[in-house]
C-alpha positions as CSV (number, residue, x, y, z in Angstrom):
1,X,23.6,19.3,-3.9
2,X,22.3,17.2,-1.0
3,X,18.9,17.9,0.2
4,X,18.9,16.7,4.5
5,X,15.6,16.3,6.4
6,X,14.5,18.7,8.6
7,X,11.7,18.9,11.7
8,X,10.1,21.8,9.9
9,X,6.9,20.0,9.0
10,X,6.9,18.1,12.3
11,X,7.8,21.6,14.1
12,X,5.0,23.5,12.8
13,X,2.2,21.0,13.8
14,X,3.5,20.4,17.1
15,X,3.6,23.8,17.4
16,X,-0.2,23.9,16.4
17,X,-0.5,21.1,19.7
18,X,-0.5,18.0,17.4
19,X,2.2,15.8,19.6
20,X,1.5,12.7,17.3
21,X,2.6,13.3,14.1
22,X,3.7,10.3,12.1
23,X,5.9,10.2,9.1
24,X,4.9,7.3,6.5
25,X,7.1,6.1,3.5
26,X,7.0,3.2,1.5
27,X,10.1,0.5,0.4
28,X,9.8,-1.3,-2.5
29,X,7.0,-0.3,-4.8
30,X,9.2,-0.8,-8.2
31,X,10.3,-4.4,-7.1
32,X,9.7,-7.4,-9.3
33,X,9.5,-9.6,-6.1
34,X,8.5,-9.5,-2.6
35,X,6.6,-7.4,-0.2
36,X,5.7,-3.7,-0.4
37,X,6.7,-2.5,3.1
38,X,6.1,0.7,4.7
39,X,7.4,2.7,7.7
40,X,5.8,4.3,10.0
41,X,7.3,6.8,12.8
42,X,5.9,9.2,15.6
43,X,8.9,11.3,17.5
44,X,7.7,13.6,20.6
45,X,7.9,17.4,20.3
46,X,11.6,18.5,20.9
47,X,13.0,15.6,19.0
48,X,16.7,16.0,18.3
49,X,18.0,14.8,14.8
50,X,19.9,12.0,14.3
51,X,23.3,12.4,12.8
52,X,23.1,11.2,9.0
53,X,19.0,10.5,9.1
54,X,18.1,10.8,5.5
55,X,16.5,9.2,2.4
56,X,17.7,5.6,2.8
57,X,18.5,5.4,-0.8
58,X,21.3,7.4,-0.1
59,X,22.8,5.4,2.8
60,X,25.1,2.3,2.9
61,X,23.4,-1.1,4.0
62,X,25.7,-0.3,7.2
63,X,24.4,2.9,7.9
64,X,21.0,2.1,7.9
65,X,21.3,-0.8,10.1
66,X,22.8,1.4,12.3
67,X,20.7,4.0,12.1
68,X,17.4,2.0,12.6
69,X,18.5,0.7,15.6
70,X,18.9,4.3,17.0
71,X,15.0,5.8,15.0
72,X,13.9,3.1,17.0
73,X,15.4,4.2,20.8
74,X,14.6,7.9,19.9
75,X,10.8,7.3,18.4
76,X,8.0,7.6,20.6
77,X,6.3,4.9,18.4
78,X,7.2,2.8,15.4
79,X,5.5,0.6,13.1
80,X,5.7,-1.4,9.5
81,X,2.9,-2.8,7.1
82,X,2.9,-5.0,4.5
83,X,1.3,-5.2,1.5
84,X,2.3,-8.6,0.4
85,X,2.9,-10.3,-3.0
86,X,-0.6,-12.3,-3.1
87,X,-2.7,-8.5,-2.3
88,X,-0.1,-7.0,-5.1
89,X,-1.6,-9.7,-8.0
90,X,-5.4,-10.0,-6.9
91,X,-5.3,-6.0,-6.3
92,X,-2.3,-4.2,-7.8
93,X,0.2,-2.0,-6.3
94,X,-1.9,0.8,-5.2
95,X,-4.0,-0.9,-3.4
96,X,-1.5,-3.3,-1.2
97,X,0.5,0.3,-0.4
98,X,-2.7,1.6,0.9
99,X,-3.3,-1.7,2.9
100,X,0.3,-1.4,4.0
101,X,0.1,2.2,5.2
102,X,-3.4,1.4,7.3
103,X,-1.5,-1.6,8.4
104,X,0.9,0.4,9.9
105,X,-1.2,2.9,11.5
106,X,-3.2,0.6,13.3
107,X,-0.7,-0.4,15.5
108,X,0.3,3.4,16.2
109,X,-0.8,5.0,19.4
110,X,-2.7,8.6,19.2
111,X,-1.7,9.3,15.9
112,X,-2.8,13.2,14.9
113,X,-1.4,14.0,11.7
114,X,0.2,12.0,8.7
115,X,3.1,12.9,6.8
116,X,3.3,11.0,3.5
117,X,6.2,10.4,1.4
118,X,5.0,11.0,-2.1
119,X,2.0,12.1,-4.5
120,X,-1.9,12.1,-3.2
121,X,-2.9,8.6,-2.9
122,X,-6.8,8.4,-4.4
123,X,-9.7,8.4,-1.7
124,X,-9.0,5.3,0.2
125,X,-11.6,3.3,2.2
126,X,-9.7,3.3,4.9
127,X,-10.4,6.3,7.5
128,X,-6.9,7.7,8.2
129,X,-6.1,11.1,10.4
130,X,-5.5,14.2,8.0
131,X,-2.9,14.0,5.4
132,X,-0.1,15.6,3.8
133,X,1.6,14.5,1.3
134,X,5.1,15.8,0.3
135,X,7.1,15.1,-3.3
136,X,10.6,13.6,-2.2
137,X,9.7,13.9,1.6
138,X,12.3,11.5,2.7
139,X,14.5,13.9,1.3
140,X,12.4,17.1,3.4
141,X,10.9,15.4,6.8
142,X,13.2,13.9,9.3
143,X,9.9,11.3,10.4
144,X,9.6,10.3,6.6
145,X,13.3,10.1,6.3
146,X,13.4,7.7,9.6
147,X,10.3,5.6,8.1
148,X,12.0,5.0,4.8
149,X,15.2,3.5,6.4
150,X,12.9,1.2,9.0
151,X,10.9,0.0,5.8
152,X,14.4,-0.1,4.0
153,X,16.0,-1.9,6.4
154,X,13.2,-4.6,7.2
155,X,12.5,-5.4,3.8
156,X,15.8,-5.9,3.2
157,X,16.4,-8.5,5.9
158,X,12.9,-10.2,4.4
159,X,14.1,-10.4,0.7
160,X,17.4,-11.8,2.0
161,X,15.8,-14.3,4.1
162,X,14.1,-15.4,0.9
163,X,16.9,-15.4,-0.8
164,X,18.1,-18.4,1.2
165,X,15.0,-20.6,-0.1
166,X,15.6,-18.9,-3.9
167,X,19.3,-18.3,-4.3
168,X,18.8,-18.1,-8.4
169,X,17.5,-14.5,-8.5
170,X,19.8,-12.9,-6.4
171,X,17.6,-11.2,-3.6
172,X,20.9,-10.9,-1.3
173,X,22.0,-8.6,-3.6
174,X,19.6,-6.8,-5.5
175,X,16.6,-7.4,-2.9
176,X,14.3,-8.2,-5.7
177,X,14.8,-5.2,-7.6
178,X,14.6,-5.9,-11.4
179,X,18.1,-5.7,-12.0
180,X,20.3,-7.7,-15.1
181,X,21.1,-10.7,-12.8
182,X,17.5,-11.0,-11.9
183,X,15.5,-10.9,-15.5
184,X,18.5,-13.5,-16.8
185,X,17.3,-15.5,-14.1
186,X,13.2,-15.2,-14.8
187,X,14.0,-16.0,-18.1
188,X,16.3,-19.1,-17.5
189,X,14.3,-20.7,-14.4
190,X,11.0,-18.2,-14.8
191,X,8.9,-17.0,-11.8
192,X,8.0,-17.9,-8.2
193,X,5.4,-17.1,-5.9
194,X,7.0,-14.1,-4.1
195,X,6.9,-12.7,-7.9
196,X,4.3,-9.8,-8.9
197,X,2.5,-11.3,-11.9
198,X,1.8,-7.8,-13.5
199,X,5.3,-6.5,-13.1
200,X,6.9,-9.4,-15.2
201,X,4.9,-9.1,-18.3
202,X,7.6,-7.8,-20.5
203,X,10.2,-10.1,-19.1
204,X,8.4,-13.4,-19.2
């Protein structure tokens, strides 16, 4: 059965006078190449859904398109971070998603309270507003649900762009997830630079 989003989380701390609330997921974490993006969204108090907001996974390329363009008329404030290939190698992925995520909020305006898409993330250096995190929030929070098809949506367009420069591996299609076309390519042509070194070791 489909789980849709809801403003229940969002409700209940804007009902505690916490206006800024931002919902935070990432794109691309299990990727072979390419960025780690993440999404970042603040609606006001009052928000209205969105008609077929959800986890972006679960959306046409079409849809999400679509629905980006109206997340981003309806937001108060919007953002994306990346954590890019080179911070992914020197740091691993944890580290470039945290960068990404601080990334993100410091081009956000007043933000209160952070809803997270995911597990805990371990203390961080960074000093971000307090937390919570929710297990399949895109599928739960209608601002996690918004920030995963903005992250979806831009990393998309960024893989695809690269794809032009690298046609071999197939980044139009499979946005450089590791699917079949893209290992029989690493292992006929190997790797580039927008590949993650530690994510190719039993490939190469």
């Amino acid at each position: 059965m489909r789980q849709n989003p809801t403003l229940n989380f969002e409700q209940s701390l804007w009902n505690q006078g916490l206006t800024h609330v931002a919902g935070i997921d990432e794109v691309g974490r299990g990727c072979l190449a390419g960025p780690i993006v993440v999404g970042a969204v603040i609606f006001e108090p009052g928000t209205k859904m969105i008609a077929g907001v959800r986890d972006s996974k679960m959306l046409s390329t079409e849809q999400r398109v679509s629905l980006a363009e109206q997340i981003k008329e309806q937001a108060l404030h919007y953002t994306i971070g990346v954590g890019s290939v080179e911070l992914i190698n020197d740091q691993g992925i944890v580290p470039a998603l945290k960068c990404a995520i601080n990334l993100a909020l410091t081009q956000l305006k007043s933000c209160q309270r952070l809803l997270i898409d995911g597990r805990p993330l371990t203390s961080s250096e960074y000093q971000w507003p307090e937390t919570e995190y929710i297990i399949k929030g895109d599928k739960k929070s209608y601002s996690i649900a918004a920030a995963s098809i903005l992250a979806k949506v831009y990393r998309d367009h960024l893989m695809k762009q690269l794809a032009e420069e690298f046609p071999e591996y197939g980044w139009d299609r499979n946005v450089g997830y590791g699917t079949k076309e893209h290992r029989q390519a690493l292992r006929k042509i190997g790797k580039c630079e927008h590949h993650r070194e530690l994510f190719l070791r039993k490939i190469l």
